[in-house]
N, C-alpha and C positions, 0 to 999 in steps of 0.2 A: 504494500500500500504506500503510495507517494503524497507527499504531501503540495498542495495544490493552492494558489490565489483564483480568486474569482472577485472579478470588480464590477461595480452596478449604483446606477445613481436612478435618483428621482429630481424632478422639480415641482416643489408644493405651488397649489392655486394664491394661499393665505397662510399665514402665519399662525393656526391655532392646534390647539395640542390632540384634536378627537382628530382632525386632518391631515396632522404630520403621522400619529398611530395607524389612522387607515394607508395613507402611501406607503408608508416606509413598511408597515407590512403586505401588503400588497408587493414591493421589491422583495423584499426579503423571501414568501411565499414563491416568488418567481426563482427566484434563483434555485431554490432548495428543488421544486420540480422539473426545470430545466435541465439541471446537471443531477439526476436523481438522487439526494440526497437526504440522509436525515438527519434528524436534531445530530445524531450520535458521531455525524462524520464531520462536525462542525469542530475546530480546534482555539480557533477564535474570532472576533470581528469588530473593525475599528470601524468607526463613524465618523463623517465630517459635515457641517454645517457651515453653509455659509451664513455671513456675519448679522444676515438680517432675519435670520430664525433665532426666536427667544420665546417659544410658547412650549419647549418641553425637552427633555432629552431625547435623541431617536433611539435611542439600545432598549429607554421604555418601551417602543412599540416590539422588541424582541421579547421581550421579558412578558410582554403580554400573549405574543403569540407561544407562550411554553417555551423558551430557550432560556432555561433557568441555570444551568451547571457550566454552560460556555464564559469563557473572559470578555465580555464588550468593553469598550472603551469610547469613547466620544471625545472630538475634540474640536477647531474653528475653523474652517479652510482658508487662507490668503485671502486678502480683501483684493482684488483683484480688479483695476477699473475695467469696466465695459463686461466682467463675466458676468455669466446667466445665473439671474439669481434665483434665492430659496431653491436652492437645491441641498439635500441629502446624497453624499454619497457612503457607499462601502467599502470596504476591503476586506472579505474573508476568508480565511486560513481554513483548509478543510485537507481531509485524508478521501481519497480518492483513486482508483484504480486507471480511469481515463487520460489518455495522453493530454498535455499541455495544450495539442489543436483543438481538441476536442470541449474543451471548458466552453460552457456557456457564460459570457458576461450580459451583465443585464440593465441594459438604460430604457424606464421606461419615459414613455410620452415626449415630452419638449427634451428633458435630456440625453435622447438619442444623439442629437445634434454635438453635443460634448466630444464622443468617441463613435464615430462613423465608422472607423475603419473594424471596432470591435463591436461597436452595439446587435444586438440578434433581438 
């Protein structure tokens, strides 16, 4: 078993905490059936927000969906002039038999546009 990144972002509508929990799980849900995975093959997963989200932590909406025993971490993404904001991105560490081509990364909706060359 190898161990494996998978990256995936979201862009929120608004700024509140029931709508960042719905997307970010909603991402999160994707990823995990995408690359078939379960809670168990998750090893850890970092979170980044950009600077004009303040209505919750996104590892919340992990912790909602059952992903209680994994390490989350949250942190700020670069204020970046002109990036696309309210966006949520991931990074998660998983155990996985699948080659590296084969990883599904996962940007939904507006944040497709982020990583074109990866998004699916």
């Amino acid at each position: 078993m190898a161990v494996r990144a998978v990256r995936g972002a979201v862009q929120l509508e608004r700024d509140e905490a029931g709508h960042m929990e719905e997307q970010v799980g909603a991402l999160l849900t994707a990823v995990l059936e995408r690359n078939d995975l379960a809670t168990d093959d998750l090893i850890s997963i970092w979170f980044t927000a950009t600077p004009d989200l303040h209505s919750d932590f996104p590892a919340a909406a992990a912790r909602r969906l059952g992903i209680v025993d994994v390490p989350l971490i949250c942190a700020q993404e670069l204020d970046v002039e002109g990036a696309l904001p309210r966006v949520v991105r991931i990074l998660a560490h998983i155990e996985s038999d699948r080659p590296r081509a084969d990883i599904a990364h996962v940007y939904l909706g507006a944040a497709a546009a982020l990583r074109k060359d990866i998004a699916q």
